[in-house]
N, C-alpha and C positions, 0 to 999 in steps of 0.2 A: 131336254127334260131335266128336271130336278125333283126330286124326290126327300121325303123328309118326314122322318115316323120317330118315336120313343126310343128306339134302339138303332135303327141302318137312316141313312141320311147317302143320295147319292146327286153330285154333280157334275157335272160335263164342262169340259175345256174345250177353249176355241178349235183345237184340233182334234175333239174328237175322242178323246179319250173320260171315262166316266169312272169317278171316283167312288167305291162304293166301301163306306167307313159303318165299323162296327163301334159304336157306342154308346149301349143300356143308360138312360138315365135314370138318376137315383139310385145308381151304383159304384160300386169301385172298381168293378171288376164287367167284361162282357161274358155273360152265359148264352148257350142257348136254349133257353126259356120259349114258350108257346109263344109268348109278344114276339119274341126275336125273329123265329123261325117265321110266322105268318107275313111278318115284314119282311123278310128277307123273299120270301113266295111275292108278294107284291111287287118289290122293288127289281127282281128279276122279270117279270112280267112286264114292265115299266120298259127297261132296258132293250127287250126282246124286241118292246114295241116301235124300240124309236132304230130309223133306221141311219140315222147320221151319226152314233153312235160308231165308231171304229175300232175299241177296245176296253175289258177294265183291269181298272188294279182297284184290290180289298186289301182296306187298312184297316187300323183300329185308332180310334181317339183318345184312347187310355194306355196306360205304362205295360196293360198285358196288351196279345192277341185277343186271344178268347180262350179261357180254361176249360170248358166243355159243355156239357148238360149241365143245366138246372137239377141241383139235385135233390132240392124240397121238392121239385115234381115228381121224381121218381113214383109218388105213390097213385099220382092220376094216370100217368102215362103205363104204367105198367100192370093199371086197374083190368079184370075181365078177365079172361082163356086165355091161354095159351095162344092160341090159333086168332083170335083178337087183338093181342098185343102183335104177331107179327106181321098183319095186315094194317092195324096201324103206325108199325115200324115201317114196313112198304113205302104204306101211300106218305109218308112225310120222304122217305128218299127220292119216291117217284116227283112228286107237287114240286119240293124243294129244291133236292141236294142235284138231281140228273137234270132239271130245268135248267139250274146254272151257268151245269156241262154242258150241253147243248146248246148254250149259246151263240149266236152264227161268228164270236166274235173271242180274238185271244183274250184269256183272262191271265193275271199274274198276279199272285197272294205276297204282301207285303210283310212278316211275322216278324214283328217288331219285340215283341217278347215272348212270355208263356202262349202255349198253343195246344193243348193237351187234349184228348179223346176226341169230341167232336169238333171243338178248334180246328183241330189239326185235319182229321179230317174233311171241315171245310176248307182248308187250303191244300189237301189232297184230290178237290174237286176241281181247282185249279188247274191251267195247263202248265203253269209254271211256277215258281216258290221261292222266293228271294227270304234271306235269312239274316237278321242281325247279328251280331257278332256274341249280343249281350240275353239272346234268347235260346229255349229250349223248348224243345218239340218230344211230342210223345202219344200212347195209346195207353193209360193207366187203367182199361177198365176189367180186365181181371182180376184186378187188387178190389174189386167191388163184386168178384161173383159172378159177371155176367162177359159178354164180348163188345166188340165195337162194333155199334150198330148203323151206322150214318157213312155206311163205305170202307172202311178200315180195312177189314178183311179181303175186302175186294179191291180197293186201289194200290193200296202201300203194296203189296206181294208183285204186282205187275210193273210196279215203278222199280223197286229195288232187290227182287225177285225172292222168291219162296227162303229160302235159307234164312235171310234178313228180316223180313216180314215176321216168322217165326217167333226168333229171337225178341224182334222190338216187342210185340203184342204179347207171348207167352211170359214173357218179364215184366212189362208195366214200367219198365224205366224211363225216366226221362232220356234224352238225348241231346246231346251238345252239338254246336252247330257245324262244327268239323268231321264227328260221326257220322251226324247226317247229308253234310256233302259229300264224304266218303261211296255213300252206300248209293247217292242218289237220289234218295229222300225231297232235296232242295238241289238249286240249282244255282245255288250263288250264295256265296259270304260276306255280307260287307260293314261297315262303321254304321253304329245305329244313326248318324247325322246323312249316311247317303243312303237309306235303304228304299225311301219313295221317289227318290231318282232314280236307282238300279230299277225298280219295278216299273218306272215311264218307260226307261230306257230299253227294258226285253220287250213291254207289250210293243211298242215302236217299231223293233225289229219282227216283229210278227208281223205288223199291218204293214212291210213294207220287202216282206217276202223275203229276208232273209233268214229267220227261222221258219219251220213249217208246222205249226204248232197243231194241225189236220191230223198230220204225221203219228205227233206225239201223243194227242187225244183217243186216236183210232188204236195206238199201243196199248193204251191203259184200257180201254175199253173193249179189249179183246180178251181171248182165252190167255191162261199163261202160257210161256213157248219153253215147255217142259215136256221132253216126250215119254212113254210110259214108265220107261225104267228109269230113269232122274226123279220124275215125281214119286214113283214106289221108293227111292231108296231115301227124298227129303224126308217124306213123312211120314213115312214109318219109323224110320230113326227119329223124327224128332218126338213122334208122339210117346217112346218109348222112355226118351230121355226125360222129356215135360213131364212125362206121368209118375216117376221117381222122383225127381225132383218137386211136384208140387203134393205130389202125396193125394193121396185119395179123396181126402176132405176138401180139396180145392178142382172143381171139376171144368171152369172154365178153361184156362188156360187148353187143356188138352180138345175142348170143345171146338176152340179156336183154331185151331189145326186141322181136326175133320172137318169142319165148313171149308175152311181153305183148300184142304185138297178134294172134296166134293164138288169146289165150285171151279177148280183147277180148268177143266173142260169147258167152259161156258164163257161167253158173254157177259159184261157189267148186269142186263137184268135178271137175267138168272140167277149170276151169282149174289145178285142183291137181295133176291128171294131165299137163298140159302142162310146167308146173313140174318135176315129178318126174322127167319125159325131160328136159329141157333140164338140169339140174342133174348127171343120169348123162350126159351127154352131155359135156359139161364135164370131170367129173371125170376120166374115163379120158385125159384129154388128156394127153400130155408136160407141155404149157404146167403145167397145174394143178398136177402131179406135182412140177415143179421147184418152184412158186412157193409151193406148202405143203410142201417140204420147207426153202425156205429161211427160212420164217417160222418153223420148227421148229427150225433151226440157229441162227438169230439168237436165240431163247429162250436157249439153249444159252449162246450167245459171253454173253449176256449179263450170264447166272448166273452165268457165271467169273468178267467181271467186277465184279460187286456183292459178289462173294465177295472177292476179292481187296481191294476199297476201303475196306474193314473193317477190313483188316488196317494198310492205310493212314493212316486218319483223316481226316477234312475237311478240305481244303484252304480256309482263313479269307483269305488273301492270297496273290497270286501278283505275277510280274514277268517283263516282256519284254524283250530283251536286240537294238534295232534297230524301226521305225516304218517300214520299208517295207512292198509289199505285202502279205509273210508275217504281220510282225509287228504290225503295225494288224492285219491280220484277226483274230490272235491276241488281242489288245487290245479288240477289238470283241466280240468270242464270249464269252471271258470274263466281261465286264459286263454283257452284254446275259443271262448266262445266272444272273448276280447275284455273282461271285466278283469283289472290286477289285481290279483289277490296276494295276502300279506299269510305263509303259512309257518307254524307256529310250532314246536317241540320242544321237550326239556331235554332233548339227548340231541347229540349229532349224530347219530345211526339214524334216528329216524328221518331228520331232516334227507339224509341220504339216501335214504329207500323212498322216498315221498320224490322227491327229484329223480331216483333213475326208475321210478315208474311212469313217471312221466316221459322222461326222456324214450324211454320203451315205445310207447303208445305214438308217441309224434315219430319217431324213428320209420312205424310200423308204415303212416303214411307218406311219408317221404319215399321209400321204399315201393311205393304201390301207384309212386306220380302223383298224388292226391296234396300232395305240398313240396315247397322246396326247401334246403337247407337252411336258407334264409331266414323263409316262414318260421321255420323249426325253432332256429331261434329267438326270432319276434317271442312267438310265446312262449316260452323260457323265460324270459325277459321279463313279463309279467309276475310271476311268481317267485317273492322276495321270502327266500328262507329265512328265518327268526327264532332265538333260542329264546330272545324276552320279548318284549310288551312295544318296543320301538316303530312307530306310527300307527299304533293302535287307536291315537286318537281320533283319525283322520280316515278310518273307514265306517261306509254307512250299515255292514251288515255283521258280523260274525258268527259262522256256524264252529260248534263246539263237537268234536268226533274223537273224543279220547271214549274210553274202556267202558263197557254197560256198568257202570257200578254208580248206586246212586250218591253214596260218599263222595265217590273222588271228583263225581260231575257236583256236584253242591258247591262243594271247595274251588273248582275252578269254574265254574259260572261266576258265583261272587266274586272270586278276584279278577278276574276278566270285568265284571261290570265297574271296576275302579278304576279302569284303563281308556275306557271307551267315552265318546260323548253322551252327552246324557239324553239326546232324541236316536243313538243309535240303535237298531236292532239284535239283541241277541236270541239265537237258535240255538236247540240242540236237535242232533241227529241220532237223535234216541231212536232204539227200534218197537220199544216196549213201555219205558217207565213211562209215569204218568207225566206230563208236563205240568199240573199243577203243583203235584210233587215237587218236582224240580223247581218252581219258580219261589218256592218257600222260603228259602237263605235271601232272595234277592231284594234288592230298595226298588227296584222300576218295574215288577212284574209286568206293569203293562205294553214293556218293551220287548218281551220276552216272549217267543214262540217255539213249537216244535217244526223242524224242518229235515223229514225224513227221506234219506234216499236209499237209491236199491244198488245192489252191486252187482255188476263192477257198475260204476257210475259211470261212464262215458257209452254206454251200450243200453242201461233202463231208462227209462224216458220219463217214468214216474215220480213226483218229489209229492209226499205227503206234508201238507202245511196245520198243522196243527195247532187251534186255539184253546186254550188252557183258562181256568175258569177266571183271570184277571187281565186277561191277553186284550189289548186293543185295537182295535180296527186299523188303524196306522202301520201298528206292527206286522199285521196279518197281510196287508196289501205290499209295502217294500216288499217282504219275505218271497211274495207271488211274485213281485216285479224282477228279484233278483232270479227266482227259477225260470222267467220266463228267456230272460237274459242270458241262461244258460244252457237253453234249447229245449227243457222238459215238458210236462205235461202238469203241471200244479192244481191237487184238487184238496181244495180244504177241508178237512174234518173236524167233528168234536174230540176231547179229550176223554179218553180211558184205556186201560191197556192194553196196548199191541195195535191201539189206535182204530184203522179199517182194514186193512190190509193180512196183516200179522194177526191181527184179532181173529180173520175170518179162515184164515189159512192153519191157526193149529185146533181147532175141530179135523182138519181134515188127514194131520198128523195123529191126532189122536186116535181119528178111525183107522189109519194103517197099524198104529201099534197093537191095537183091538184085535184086528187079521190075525197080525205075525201071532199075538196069544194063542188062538184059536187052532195055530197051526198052517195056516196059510201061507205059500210060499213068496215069499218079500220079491222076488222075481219076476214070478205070475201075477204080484200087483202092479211091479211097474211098467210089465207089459201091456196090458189093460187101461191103466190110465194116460200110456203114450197112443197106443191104438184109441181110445176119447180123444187125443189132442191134443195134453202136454206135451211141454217139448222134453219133459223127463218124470217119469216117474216121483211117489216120493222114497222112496229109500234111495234113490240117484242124486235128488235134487239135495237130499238130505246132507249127502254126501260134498255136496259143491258148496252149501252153506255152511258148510259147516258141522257136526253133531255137538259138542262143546258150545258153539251159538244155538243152537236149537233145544239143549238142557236147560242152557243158563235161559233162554225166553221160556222155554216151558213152566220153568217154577215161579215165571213170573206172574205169566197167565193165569197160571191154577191157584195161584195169592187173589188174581182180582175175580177170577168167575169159578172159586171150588163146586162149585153143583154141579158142572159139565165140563173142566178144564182138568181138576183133581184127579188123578187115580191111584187108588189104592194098591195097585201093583205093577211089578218089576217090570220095567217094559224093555223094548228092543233097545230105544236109544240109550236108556239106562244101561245095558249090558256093554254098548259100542263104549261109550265111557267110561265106563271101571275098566277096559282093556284098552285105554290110550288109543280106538279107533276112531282118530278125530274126522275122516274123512279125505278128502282129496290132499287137504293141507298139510296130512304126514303121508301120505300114500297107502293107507286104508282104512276101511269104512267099514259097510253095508257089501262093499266090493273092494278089491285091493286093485291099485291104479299102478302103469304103466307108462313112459312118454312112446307116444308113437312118433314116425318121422319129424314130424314138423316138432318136436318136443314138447304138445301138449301131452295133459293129463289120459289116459285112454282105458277106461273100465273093463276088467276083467273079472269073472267069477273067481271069490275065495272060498275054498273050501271048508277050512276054517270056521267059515261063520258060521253052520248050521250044526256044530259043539255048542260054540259059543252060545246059541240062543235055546238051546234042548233044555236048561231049567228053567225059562221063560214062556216055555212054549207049552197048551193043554192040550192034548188030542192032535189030529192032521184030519183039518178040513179042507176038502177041495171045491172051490166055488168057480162057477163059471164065469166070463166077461161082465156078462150082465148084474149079476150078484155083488161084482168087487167095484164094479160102477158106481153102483146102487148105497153100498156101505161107505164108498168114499165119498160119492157127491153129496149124497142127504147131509151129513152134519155140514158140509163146507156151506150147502145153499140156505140151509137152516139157522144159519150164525147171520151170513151174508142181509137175511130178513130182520131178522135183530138188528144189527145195525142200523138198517133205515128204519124200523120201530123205535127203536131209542136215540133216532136222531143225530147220530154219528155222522153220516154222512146226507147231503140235501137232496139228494133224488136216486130213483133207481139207476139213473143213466152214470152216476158219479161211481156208484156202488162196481158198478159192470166196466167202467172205463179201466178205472182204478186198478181193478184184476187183471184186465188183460196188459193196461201198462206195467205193473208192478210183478206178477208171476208168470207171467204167458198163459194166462187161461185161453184156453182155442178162443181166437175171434171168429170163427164161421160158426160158434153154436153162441157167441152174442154174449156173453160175461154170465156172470150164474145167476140172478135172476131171469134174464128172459130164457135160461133153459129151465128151469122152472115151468114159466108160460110156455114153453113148448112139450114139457114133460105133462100140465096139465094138476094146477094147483092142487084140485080134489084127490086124483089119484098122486100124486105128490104125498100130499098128507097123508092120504092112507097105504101108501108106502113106507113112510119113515115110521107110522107107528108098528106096523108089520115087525119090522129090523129094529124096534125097541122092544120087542119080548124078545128078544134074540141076542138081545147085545149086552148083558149082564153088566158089569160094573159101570159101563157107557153109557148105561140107557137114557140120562139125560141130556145126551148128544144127537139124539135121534127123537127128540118131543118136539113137535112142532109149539109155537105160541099159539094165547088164544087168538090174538090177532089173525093169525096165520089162517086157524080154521074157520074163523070170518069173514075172508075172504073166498077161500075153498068154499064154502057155504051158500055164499053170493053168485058166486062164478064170475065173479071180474080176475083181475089181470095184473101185473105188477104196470107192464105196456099196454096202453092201448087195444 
């Protein structure tokens, strides 16, 4: 028999063995999509039927395996109840994934590359699992909210047993193909030019009784061989462990674990029925909702930008314009990501501190296995220290990261743009000023962009590309091409100050300084807004940025929006600053820092402070979670809409990526618009005017627009 559908295509060899190959047309990639899945129902039905059939091996046609679910379907498959969804989880395991299994015939999975959630899963349906040397296997779908629904939880535990199972799924890591022979996972390593010979060559030894692959089928498909007291002491420890580590906000992971050991005792269909709830269980969740819509929005941002970097061209050489901490990260990123960058100082201290930060960082993976010495110095090698201008004219980009001042950046943009070609790109890595500002001294404004990143640079993933109001399209596309180049996330904005990012973020400085006024303990907010889902506080994060950088952007802000950015009184960071309390940077802040073992910075309570801030402070209010939520989020979500009313940024999804790339706003509540649509626009609005009779010199931090209430009004949605 031969078979031959849009997505699986299977043919039979003289001897008997039938080749059953995954590959989607009209794609790049194999999902399992509804097409995929129903063809694959058929194509096993097909196989079943024919009885001269002696074994198979499942390939793929393309450079991956199969990466997983379709996950533009996520919203039909997951449509209906709870109890809906897991009987249509069921019946596609039962139809599909256990038909396979059941086959009267050895099957052996060829995973020629990527294989991830249900990929892998499909070749965990397999009796057997040959592995390329050049591929990676995995279960990412707790990094989405939900569990693995297509056998995961059920097979991988009984192949590689409870403890490992755990570990793969509760992480969401990929896995290398050596892990995975380690554990059991797969069952061979070999050169991706022999991997559909190794897969002839085990299904062979099945059909000819030298493995017993009955055996092996009837293992996986049985209870785990855990007896009571091993199972009580994996999983309770690990749900212990998972549940600290993923922290409350993240409820899969730990999900994952009780199905697993619920279904510990059972059978493949039972435990598959366990699975099936747990997986609907998941899915209806907010968490899940946000965290597969923002994987769907990142596809999105992405495509813009690959679109865009085309238009651009390959960025062959770049140059940085300053060796401190921005500019070594910048330096670093770049080489390390393979583009030679050319970096640039008038001192040799800096060149020197730009270099052994680098050297730090590459050290760190070297040290971790993650590269070799070698490696190490390959990129080193790319980054060519420079006190002047010597082959500056021979790069296609330059970003400029000397001191926020707009003098001294004037003065060195223009002489910088004497140096360069005259189709090259110049950036500044401003955090605040205006880029049109900026591009005023220069003869090619329209070569000239902002190109903002976040710190430390080799950890944010965010680069803001900024068009300035004489910026040209050519400019704006290298700039994306070079970020992309450099592993980030590049999302374009308009020009004004503090840009999207910074612009939406000091409303939310401003409402903490408003608290500490009132009396509020700067403590009690950061505990509150870590308990939301920062990963710090602001009077912590205050701290790590800097206060000194958070002055100097404040007074810039409150130059471009005085109606809500201005205040007329002494505030907290104000007091940090008249007492040289720059933050982490001298060792204290908001808090006075310590190194702990490892010699990071490690925050301690100062006592100190709560003098220091006593003529700053009116009264002592004590607000609850709710309240200091309420006062922090409203002006942040409130800016955040602004933005995409004045066109700042091109959609809600930009606005939402951008935060969680750029600050860590929790990604299980979706970026601050769609907590908004989940807070409930109408009551939204009539919330923020609530805490504007309350909020005295602030209060036009807490006004909704009119737009705002025209929506509220309508009952639409920022989303869908």
């Amino acid at each position: 028999m031969n078979y031959t559908g849009m997505a699986i295509t299977v043919q039979v060899t003289d001897d008997g063995i039938a080749e059953l190959c995954f590959d989607l047309q009209e794609d790049s990639v194999n999902k399992l999509n509804a097409l995929t899945l129903n063809e694959l129902k058929e194509a096993t039905a097909a196989i079943a039927a024919d009885e001269s059939i002696k074994g198979v091996i499942v390939t793929s046609g393309k450079p991956v395996f199969i990466v997983g679910a379709d996950i533009t379907e996520f919203s039909s498959l997951f449509g209906g109840s709870e109890d809906e969804l897991a009987e249509k989880i069921l019946r596609i395991n039962t139809e599909v994934f256990n038909a396979f299994e059941d086959l009267p015939v050895p099957t052996v999975a060829a995973i020629n590359g990527i294989a991830l959630g249900g990929g892998f899963e499909m070749a965990l349906v397999c009796d057997y699992r040959v592995m390329s040397e050049t591929a990676k296997v995995g279960l990412p779908e707790t990094k989405l909210g939900i569990i693995p629904g297509y056998g995961g939880t059920t097979r991988l535990p009984r192949l590689v047993g409870a403890d490992n199972a755990i570990e793969w799924i509760a992480s969401g890591k990929e896995q290398k193909p050596q892990a995975a022979l380690k554990c059991g996972a797969v069952d061979a390593v070999v050169a991706p030019e022999l991997l559909r010979d190794a897969a002839i060559a085990l299904v062979r030894q099945c059909i000819d009784g030298k493995l017993d692959y009955q055996a092996r089928r009837r293992e996986k498909q049985g209870p785990l061989q855990l007896n009571r007291i091993e199972a009580t002491m994996v999983f309770e420890t690990s749900k212990a462990f998972v549940a600290g580590k993923a922290g409350p906000h993240y409820p899969a992971p730990v999900t994952a674990i009780k199905v697993m050991e619920k279904a510990a005792g059972m059978g493949r269909d039972d435990a598959l029925r366990e699975e099936a709830r747990g997986i609907a269980k998941m899915a209806v969740t907010p968490v899940a909702r946000h965290l597969v819509g923002l994987f769907l929005g990142d596809q999105v941002l992405m495509h813009k930008a690959k679109s865009l970097a085309k238009k651009g061209g390959k960025v062959e050489r770049a140059a940085v314009l300053g060796a401190g901490i921005m500019g070594g990260g910048i330096a670093y990123q770049s080489a390390f990501k393979g583009t030679p960058i050319i970096m640039k100082d008038i001192a040799q201290a800096g060149i020197d501190l730009g270099l052994s930060e680098a050297s730090k960082l590459l050290a760190k993976l070297v040290d971790r296995g993650r590269m070799s010495p070698p490696e190490m110095a390959g990129v080193l090698a790319k980054i060519q220290p420079s006190l002047g201008y010597d082959g500056f004219d021979s790069v296609d980009v330059v970003v400029e990261a000397v001191v926020e001042n707009p003098k001294v950046k004037h003065a060195v943009l223009a002489e910088t743009e004497k140096q360069i070609r005259d189709d090259a790109v110049l950036a500044s890595n401003t955090s605040t000023i205006s880029i049109t500002h900026l591009a005023e001294p220069l003869e090619r404004p329209e070569n000239f962009c902002g190109m903002h990143f976040f710190n430390p640079v080799h950890r944010m993933p965010l680069v803001e590309v900024i068009r300035g109001e004489k910026t040209g399209d050519e400019a704006i596309a290298r700039t994306v091409a070079y970020a992309l180049a450099m592993g980030k996330k590049p999302v374009v904005v308009n020009d004004c100050p503090g840009f999207l990012v910074n612009r939406i973020l000091m409303p939310y400085f401003g409402a903490f300084m408003g608290l500490v006024k009132r009396g509020v303990d700067f403590t009690a907010i950061d505990k509150a807004m870590e308990r939301f889902g920062f990963p710090m506080g602001p009077a912590y994060l205050s701290d790590v940025v800097g206060i000194d950088t958070g002055v100097h952007a404040g007074k810039v802000m409150a130059a471009g929006f005085p109606d809500r950015m201005q205040h007329d009184f002494k505030t907290s960071h104000d007091v940090m600053f008249e007492n040289d309390r720059f933050g982490q940077k001298n060792g204290r802040g908001y808090y006075a820092y310590e190194k702990d073992k490892k010699g990071r910075p490690k925050k301690v309570v100062d006592e100190a402070v709560a003098a220091l801030l006593a003529p700053v402070v009116d009264g002592q209010e004590s607000l609850g979670t709710e309240d200091i939520v309420d006062s922090m989020m409203i002006p942040m979500c409130l800016e955040a809409a602004r933005c995409l009313e004045d066109g700042i940024a091109a959609s809600a999804t930009d606005v939402d990526l951008a935060l969680i790339y750029g600050i860590g706003f929790p990604p299980f509540r979706g970026g601050a618009l769609h907590y908004v649509d989940d807070y409930g626009i109408a009551k939204f609005v009539a919330r923020a005017d609530e805490l504007a009779e309350t909020a005295g010199p602030l209060r036009a931090m807490y006004q909704p627009t009119e737009k705002l209430r025209e929506v509220a009004a309508a009952g639409n949605a920022f989303f869908g």
